[in-house]
mmCIF file of the N, C-alpha and C atoms, coordinates in Angstrom:
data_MODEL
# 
_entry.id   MODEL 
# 
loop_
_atom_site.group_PDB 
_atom_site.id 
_atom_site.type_symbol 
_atom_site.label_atom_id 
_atom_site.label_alt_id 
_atom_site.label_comp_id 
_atom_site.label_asym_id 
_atom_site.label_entity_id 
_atom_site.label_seq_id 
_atom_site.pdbx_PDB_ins_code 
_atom_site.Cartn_x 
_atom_site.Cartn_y 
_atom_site.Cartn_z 
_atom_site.occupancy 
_atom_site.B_iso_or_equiv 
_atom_site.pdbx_formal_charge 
_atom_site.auth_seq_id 
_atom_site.auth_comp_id 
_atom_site.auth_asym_id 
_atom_site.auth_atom_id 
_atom_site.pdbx_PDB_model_num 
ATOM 1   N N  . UNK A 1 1  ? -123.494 -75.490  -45.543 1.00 0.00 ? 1  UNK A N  1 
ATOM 2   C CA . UNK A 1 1  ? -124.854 -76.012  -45.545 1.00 0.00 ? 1  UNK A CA 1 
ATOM 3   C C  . UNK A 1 1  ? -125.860 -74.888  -45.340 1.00 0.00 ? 1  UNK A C  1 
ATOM 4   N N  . UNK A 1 2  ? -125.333 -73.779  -44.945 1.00 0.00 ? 2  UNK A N  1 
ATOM 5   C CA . UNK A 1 2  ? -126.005 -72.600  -44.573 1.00 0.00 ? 2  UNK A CA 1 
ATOM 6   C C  . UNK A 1 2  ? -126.904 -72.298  -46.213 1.00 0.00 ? 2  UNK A C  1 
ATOM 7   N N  . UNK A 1 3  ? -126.386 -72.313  -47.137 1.00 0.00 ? 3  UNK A N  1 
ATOM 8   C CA . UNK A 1 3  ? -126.513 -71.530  -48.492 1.00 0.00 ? 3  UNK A CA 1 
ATOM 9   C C  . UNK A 1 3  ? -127.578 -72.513  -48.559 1.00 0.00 ? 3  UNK A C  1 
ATOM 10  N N  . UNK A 1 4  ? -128.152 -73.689  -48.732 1.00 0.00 ? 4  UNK A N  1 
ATOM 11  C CA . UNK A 1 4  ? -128.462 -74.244  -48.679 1.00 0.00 ? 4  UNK A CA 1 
ATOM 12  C C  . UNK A 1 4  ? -130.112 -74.022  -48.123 1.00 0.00 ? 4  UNK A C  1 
ATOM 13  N N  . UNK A 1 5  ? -129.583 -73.546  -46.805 1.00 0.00 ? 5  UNK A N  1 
ATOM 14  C CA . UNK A 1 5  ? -131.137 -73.117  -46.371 1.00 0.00 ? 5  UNK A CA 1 
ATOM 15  C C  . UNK A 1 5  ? -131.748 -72.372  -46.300 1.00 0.00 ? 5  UNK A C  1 
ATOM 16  N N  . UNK A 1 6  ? -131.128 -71.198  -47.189 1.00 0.00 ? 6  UNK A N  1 
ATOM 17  C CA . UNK A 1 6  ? -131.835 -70.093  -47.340 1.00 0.00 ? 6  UNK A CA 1 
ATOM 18  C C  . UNK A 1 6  ? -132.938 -69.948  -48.666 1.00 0.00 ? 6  UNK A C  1 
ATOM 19  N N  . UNK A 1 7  ? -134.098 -69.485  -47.864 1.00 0.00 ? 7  UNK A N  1 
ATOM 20  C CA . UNK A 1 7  ? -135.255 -69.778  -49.059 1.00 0.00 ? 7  UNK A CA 1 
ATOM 21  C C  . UNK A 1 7  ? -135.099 -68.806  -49.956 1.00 0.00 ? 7  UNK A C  1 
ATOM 22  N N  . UNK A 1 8  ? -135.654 -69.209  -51.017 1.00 0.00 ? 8  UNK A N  1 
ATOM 23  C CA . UNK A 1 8  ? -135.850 -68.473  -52.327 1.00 0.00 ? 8  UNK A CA 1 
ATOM 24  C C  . UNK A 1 8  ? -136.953 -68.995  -53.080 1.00 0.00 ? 8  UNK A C  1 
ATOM 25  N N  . UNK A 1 9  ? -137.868 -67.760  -53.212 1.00 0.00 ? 9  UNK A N  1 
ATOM 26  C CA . UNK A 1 9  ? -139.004 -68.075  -53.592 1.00 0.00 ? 9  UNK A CA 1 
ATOM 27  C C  . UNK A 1 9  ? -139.802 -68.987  -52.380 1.00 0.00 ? 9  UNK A C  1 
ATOM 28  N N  . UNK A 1 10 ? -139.641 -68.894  -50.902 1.00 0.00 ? 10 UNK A N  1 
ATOM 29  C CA . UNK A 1 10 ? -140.418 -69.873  -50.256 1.00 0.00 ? 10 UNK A CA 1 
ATOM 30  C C  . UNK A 1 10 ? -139.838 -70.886  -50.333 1.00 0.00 ? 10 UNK A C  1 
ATOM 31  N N  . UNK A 1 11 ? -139.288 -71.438  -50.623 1.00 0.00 ? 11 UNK A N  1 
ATOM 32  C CA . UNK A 1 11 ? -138.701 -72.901  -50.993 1.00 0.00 ? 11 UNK A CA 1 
ATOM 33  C C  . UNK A 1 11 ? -136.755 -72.705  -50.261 1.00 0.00 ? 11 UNK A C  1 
ATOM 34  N N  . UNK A 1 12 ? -136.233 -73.458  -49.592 1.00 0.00 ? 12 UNK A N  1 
ATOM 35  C CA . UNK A 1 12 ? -134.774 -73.563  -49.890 1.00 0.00 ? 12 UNK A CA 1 
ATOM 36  C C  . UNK A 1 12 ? -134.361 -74.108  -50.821 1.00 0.00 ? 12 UNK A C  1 
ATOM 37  N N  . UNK A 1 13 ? -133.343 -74.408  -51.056 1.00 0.00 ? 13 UNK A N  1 
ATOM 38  C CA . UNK A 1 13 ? -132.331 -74.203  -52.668 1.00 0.00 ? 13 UNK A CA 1 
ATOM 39  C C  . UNK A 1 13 ? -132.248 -75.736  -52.687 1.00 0.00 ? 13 UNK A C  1 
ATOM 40  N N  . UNK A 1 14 ? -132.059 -76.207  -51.510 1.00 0.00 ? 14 UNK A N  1 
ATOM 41  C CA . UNK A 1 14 ? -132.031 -77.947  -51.855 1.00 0.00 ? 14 UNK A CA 1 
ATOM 42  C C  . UNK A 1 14 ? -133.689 -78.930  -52.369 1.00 0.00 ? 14 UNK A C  1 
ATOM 43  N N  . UNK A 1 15 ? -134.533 -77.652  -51.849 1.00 0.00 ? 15 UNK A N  1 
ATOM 44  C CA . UNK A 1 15 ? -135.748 -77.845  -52.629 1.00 0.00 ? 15 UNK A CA 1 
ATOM 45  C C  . UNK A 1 15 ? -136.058 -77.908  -53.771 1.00 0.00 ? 15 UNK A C  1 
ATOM 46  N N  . UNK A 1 16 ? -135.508 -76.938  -54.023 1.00 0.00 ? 16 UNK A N  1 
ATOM 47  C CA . UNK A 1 16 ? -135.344 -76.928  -55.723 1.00 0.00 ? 16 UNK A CA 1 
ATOM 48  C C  . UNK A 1 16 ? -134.447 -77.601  -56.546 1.00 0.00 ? 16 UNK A C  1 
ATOM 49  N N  . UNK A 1 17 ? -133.168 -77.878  -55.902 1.00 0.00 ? 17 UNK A N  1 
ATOM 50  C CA . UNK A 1 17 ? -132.460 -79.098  -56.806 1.00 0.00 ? 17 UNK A CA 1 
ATOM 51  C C  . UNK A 1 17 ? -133.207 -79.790  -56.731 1.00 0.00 ? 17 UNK A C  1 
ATOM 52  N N  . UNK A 1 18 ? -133.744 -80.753  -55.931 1.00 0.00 ? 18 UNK A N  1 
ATOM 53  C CA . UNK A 1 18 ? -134.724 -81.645  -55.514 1.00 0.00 ? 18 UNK A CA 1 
ATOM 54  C C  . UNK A 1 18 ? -135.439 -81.897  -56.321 1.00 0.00 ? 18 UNK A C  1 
ATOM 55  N N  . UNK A 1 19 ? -135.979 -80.383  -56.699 1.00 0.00 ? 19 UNK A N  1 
ATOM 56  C CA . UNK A 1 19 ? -137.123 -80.962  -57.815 1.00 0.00 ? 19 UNK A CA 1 
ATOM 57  C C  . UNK A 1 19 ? -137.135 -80.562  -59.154 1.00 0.00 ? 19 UNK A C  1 
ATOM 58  N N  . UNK A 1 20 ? -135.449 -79.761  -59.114 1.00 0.00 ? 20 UNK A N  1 
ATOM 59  C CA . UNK A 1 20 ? -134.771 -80.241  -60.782 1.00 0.00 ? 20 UNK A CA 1 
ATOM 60  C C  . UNK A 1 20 ? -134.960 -81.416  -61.054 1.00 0.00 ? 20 UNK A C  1 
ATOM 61  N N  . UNK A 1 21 ? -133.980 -82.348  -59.886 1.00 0.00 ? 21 UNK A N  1 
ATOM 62  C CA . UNK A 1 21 ? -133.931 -83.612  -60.271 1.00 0.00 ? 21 UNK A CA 1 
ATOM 63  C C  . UNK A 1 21 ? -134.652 -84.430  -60.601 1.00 0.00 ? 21 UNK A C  1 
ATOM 64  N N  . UNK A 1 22 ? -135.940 -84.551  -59.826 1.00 0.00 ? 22 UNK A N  1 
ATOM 65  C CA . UNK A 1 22 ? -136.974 -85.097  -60.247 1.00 0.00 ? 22 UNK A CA 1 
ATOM 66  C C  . UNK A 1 22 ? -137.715 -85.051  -61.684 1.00 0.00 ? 22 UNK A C  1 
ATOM 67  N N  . UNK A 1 23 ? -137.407 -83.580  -62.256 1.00 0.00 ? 23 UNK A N  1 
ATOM 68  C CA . UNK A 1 23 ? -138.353 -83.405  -63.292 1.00 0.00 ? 23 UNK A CA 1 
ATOM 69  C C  . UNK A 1 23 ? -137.185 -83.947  -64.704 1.00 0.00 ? 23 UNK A C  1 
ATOM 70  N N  . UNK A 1 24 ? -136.074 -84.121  -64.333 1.00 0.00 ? 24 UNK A N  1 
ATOM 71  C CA . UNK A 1 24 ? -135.037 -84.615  -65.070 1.00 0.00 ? 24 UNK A CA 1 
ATOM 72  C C  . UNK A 1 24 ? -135.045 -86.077  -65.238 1.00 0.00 ? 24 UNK A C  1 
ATOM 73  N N  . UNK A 1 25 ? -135.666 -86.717  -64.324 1.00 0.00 ? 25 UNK A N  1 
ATOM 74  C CA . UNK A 1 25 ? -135.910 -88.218  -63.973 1.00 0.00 ? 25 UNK A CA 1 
ATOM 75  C C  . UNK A 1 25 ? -136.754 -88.209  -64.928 1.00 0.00 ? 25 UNK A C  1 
ATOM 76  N N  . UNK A 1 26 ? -138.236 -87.723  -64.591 1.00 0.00 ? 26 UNK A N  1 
ATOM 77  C CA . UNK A 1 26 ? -139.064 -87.918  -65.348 1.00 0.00 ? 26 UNK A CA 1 
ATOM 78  C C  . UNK A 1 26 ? -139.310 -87.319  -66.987 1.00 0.00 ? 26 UNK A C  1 
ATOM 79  N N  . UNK A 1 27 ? -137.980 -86.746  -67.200 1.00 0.00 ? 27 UNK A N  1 
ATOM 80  C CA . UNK A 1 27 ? -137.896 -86.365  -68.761 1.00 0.00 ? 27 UNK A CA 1 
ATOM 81  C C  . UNK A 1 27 ? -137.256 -87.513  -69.203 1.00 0.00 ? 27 UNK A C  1 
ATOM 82  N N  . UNK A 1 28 ? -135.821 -88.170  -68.340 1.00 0.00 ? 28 UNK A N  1 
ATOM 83  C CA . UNK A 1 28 ? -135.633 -89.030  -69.232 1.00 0.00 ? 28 UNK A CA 1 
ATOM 84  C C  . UNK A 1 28 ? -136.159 -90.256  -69.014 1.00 0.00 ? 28 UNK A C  1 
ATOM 85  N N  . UNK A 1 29 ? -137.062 -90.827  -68.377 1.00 0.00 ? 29 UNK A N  1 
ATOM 86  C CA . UNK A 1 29 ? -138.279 -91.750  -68.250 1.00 0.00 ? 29 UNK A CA 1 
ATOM 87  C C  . UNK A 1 29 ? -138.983 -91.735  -69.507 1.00 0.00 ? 29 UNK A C  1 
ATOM 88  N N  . UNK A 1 30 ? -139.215 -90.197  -70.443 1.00 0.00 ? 30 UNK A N  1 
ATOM 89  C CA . UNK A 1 30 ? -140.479 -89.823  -71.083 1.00 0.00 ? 30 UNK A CA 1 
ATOM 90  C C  . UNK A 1 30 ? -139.514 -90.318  -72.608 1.00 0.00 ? 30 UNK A C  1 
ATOM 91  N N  . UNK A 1 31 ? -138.111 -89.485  -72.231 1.00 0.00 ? 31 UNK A N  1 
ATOM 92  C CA . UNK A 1 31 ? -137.845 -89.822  -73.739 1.00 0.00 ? 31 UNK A CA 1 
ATOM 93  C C  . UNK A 1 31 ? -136.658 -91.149  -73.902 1.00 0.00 ? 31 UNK A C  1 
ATOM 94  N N  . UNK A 1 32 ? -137.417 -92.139  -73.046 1.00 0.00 ? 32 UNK A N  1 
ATOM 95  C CA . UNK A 1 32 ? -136.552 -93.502  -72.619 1.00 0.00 ? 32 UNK A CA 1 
ATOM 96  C C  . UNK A 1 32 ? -134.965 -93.406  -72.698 1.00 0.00 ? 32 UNK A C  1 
ATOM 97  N N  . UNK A 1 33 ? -134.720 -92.373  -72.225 1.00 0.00 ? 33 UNK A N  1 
ATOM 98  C CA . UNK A 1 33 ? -133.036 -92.396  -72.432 1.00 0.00 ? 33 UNK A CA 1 
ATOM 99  C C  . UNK A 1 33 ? -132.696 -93.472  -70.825 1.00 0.00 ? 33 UNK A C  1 
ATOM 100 N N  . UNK A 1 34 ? -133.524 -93.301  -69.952 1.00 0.00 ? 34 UNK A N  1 
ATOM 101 C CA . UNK A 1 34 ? -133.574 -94.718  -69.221 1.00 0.00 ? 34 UNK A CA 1 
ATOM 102 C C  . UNK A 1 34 ? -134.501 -95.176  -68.899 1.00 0.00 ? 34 UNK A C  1 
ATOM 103 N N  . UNK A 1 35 ? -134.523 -96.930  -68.327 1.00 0.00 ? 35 UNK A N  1 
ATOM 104 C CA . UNK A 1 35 ? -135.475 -97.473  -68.297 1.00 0.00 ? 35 UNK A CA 1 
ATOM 105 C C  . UNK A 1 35 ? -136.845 -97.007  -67.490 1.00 0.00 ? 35 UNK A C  1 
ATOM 106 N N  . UNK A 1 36 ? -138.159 -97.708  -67.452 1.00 0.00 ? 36 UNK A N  1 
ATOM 107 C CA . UNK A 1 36 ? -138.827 -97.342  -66.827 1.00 0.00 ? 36 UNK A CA 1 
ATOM 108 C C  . UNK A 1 36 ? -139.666 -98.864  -66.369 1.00 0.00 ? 36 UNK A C  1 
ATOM 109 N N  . UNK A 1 37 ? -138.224 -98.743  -65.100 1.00 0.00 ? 37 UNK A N  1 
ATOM 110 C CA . UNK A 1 37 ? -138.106 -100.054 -64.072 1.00 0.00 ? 37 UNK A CA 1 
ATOM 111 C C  . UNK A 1 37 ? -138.723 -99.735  -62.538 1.00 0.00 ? 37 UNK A C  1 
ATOM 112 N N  . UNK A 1 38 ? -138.674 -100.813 -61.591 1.00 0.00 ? 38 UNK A N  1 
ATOM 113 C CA . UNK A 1 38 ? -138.363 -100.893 -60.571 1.00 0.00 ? 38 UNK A CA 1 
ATOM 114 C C  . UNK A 1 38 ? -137.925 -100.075 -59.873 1.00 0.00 ? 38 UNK A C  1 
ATOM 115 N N  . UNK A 1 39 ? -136.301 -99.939  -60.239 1.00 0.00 ? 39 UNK A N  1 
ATOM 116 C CA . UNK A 1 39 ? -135.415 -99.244  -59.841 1.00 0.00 ? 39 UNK A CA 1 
ATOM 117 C C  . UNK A 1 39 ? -135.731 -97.628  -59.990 1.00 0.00 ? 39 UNK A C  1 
ATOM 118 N N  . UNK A 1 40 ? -135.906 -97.274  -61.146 1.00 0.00 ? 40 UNK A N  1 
ATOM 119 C CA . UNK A 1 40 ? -136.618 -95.782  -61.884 1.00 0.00 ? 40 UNK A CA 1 
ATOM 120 C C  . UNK A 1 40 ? -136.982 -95.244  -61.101 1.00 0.00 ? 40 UNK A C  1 
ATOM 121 N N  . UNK A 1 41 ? -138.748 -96.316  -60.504 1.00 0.00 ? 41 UNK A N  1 
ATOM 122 C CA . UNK A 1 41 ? -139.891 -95.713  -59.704 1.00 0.00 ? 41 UNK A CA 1 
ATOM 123 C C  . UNK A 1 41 ? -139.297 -95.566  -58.090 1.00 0.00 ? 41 UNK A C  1 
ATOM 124 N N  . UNK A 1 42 ? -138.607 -96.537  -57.924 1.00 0.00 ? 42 UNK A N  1 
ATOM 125 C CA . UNK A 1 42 ? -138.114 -96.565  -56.330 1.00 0.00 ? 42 UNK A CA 1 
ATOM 126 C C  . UNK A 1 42 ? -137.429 -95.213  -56.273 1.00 0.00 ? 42 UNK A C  1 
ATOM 127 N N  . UNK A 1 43 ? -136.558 -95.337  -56.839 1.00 0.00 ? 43 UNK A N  1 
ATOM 128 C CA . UNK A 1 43 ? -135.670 -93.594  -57.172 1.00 0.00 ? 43 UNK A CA 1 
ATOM 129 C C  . UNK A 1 43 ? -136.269 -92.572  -57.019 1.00 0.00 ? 43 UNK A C  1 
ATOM 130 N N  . UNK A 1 44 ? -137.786 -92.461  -58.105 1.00 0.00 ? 44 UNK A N  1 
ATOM 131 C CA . UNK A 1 44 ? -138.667 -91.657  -58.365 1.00 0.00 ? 44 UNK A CA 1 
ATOM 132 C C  . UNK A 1 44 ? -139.481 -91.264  -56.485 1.00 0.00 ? 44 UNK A C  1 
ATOM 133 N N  . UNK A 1 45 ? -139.586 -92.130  -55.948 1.00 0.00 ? 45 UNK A N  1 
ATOM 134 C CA . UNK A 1 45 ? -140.341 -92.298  -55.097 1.00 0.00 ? 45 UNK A CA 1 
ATOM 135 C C  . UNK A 1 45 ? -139.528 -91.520  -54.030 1.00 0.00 ? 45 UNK A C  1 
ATOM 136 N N  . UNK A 1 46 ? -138.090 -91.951  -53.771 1.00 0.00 ? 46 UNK A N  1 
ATOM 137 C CA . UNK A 1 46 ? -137.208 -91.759  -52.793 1.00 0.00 ? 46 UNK A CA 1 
ATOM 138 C C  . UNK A 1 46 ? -136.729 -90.052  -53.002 1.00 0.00 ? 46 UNK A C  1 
ATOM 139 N N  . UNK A 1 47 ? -136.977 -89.894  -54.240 1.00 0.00 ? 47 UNK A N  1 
ATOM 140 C CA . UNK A 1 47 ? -136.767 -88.236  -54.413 1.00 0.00 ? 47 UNK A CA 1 
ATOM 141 C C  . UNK A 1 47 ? -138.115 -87.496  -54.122 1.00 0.00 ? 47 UNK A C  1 
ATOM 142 N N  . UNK A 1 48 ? -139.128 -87.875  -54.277 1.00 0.00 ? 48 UNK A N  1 
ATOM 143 C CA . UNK A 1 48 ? -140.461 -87.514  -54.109 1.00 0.00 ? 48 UNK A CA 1 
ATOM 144 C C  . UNK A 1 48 ? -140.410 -87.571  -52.179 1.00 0.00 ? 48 UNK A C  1 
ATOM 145 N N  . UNK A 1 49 ? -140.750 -88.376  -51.704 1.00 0.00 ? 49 UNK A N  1 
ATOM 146 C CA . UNK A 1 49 ? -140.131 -88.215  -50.385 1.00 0.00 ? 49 UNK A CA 1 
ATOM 147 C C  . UNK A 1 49 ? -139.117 -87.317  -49.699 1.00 0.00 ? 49 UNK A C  1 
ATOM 148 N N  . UNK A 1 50 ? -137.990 -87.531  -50.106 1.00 0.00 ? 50 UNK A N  1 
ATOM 149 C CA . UNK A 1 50 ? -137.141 -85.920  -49.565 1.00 0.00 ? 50 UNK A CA 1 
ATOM 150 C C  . UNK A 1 50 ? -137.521 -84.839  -50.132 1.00 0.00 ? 50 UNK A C  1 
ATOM 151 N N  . UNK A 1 51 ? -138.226 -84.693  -51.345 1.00 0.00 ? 51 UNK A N  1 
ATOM 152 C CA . UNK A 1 51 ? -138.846 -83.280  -51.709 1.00 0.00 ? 51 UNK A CA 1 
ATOM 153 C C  . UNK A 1 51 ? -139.912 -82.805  -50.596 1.00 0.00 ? 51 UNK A C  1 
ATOM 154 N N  . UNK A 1 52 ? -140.756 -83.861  -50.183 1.00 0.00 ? 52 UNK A N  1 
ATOM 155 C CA . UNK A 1 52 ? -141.416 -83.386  -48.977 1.00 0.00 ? 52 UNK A CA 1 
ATOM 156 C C  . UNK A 1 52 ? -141.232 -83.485  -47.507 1.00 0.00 ? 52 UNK A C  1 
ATOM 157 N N  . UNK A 1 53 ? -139.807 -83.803  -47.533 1.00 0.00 ? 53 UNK A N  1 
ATOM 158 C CA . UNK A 1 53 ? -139.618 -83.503  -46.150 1.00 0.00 ? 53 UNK A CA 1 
ATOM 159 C C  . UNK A 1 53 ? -138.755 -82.377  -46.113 1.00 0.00 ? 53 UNK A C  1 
ATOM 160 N N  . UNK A 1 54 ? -138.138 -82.035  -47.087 1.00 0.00 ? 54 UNK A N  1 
ATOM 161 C CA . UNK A 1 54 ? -137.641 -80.546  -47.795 1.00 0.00 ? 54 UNK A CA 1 
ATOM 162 C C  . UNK A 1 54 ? -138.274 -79.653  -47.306 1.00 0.00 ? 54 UNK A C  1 
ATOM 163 N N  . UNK A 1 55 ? -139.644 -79.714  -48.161 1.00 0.00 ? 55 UNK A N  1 
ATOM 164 C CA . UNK A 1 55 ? -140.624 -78.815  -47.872 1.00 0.00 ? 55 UNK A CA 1 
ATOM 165 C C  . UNK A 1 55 ? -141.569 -78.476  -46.594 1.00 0.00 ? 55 UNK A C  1 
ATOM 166 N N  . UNK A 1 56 ? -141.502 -79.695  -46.101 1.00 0.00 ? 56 UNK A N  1 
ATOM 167 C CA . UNK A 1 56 ? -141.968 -79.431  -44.691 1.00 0.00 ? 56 UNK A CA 1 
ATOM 168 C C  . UNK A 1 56 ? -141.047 -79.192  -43.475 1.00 0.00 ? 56 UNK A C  1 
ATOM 169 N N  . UNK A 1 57 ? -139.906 -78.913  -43.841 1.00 0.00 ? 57 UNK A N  1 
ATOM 170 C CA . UNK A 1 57 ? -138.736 -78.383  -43.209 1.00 0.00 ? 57 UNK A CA 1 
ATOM 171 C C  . UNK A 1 57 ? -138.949 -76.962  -43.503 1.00 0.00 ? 57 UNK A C  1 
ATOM 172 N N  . UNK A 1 58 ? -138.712 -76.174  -44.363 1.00 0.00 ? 58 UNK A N  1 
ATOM 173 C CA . UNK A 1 58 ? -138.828 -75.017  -44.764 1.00 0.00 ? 58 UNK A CA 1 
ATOM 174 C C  . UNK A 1 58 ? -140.259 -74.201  -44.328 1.00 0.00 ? 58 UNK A C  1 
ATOM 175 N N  . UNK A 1 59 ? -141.366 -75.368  -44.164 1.00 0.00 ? 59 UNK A N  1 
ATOM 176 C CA . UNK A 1 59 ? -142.552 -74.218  -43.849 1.00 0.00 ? 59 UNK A CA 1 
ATOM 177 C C  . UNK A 1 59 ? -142.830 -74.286  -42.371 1.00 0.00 ? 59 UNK A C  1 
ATOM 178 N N  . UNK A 1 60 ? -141.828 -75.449  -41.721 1.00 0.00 ? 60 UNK A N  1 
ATOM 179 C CA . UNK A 1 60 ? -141.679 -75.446  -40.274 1.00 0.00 ? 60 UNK A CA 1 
ATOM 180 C C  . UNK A 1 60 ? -140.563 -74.241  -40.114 1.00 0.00 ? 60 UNK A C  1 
ATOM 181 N N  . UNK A 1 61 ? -140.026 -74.126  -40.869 1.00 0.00 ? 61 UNK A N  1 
ATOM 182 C CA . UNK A 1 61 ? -138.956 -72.758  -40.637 1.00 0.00 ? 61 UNK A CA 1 
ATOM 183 C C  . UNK A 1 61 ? -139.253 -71.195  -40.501 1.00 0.00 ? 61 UNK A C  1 
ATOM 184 N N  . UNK A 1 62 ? -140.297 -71.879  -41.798 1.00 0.00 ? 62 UNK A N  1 
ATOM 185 C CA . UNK A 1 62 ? -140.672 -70.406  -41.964 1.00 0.00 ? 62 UNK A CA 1 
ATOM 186 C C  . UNK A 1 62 ? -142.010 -70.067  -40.737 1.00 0.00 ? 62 UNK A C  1 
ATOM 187 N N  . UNK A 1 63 ? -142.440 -70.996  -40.021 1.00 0.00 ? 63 UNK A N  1 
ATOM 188 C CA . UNK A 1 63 ? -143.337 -70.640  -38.939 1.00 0.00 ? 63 UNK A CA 1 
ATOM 189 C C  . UNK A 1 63 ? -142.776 -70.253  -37.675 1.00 0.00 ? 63 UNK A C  1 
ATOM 190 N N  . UNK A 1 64 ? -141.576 -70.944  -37.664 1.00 0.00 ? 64 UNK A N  1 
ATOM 191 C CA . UNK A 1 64 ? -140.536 -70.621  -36.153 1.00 0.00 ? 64 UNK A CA 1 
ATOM 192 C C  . UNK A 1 64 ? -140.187 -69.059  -36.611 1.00 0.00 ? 64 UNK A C  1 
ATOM 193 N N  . UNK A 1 65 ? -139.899 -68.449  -37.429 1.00 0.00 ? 65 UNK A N  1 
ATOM 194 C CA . UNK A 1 65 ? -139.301 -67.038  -37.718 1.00 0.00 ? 65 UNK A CA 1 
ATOM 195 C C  . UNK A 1 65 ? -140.216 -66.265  -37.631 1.00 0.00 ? 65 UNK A C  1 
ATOM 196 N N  . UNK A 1 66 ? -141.436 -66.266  -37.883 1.00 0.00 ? 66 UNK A N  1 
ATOM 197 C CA . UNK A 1 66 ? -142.193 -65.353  -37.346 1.00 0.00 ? 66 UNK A CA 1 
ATOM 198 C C  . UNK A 1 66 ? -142.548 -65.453  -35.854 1.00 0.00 ? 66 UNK A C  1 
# 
Protein backbone atom coordinates (compact mmCIF):
# COMPACT_ATOMS: atom_id res chain seq x y z
CA UNK A 1 0.00 0.00 0.00
CA UNK A 2 3.13 1.98 0.44
CA UNK A 3 3.57 2.41 -3.61
CA UNK A 4 0.46 3.65 -3.52
CA UNK A 5 1.19 6.69 -1.52
CA UNK A 6 3.82 7.99 -2.93
CA UNK A 7 3.09 11.24 -4.84
CA UNK A 8 3.82 11.86 -8.28
CA UNK A 9 3.29 14.90 -9.75
CA UNK A 10 1.62 16.13 -6.27
CA UNK A 11 -0.97 13.70 -6.51
CA UNK A 12 -0.54 9.83 -5.13
CA UNK A 13 -0.90 7.09 -7.67
CA UNK A 14 -4.34 6.00 -6.34
CA UNK A 15 -5.22 9.57 -7.31
CA UNK A 16 -4.61 9.14 -10.47
CA UNK A 17 -6.15 5.75 -11.11
CA UNK A 18 -8.99 7.46 -9.60
CA UNK A 19 -9.18 9.76 -12.08
CA UNK A 20 -8.28 7.41 -15.00
CA UNK A 21 -11.26 5.86 -14.00
CA UNK A 22 -13.42 8.47 -13.92
CA UNK A 23 -12.48 9.95 -17.23
CA UNK A 24 -13.07 6.31 -18.66
CA UNK A 25 -16.62 6.41 -17.13
CA UNK A 26 -17.25 9.43 -18.69
CA UNK A 27 -15.88 8.38 -22.22
CA UNK A 28 -17.96 5.53 -22.21
CA UNK A 29 -21.10 7.55 -21.00
CA UNK A 30 -20.11 9.90 -24.18
CA UNK A 31 -19.80 7.13 -26.68
CA UNK A 32 -22.90 5.12 -25.00
CA UNK A 33 -20.97 1.98 -24.79
CA UNK A 34 -22.95 2.22 -21.33
CA UNK A 35 -25.95 3.50 -20.14
CA UNK A 36 -26.45 6.90 -18.87
CA UNK A 37 -28.56 5.80 -15.74
CA UNK A 38 -29.01 6.14 -12.17
CA UNK A 39 -26.63 3.72 -11.53
CA UNK A 40 -23.82 5.52 -14.08
CA UNK A 41 -24.28 8.89 -12.09
CA UNK A 42 -24.27 7.24 -8.55
CA UNK A 43 -20.92 5.49 -9.66
CA UNK A 44 -19.92 8.74 -11.26
CA UNK A 45 -20.54 10.48 -8.02
CA UNK A 46 -19.00 7.76 -5.66
CA UNK A 47 -15.69 8.01 -7.71
CA UNK A 48 -15.85 11.78 -7.70
CA UNK A 49 -16.00 11.60 -3.90
CA UNK A 50 -12.97 9.30 -3.25
CA UNK A 51 -11.09 11.39 -5.81
CA UNK A 52 -11.48 14.08 -3.23
CA UNK A 53 -10.83 12.54 -0.32
CA UNK A 54 -7.70 11.17 -2.25
CA UNK A 55 -6.76 14.46 -2.71
CA UNK A 56 -7.29 15.87 0.45
CA UNK A 57 -5.33 13.10 1.94
CA UNK A 58 -2.29 13.84 -0.06
CA UNK A 59 -2.31 17.71 0.55
CA UNK A 60 -2.85 16.87 4.30
CA UNK A 61 0.35 14.82 3.71
CA UNK A 62 2.04 16.92 1.99
CA UNK A 63 1.54 19.70 4.88
CA UNK A 64 2.56 17.21 7.78
CA UNK A 65 6.12 16.71 5.80
CA UNK A 66 7.10 19.94 5.80
Amino acid sequence: MNVFGKLFASQSIISWILQIIFIGLAWKVADHTIPNNLITIIGGTVLMLLIYVSLAHDSQKKISDK
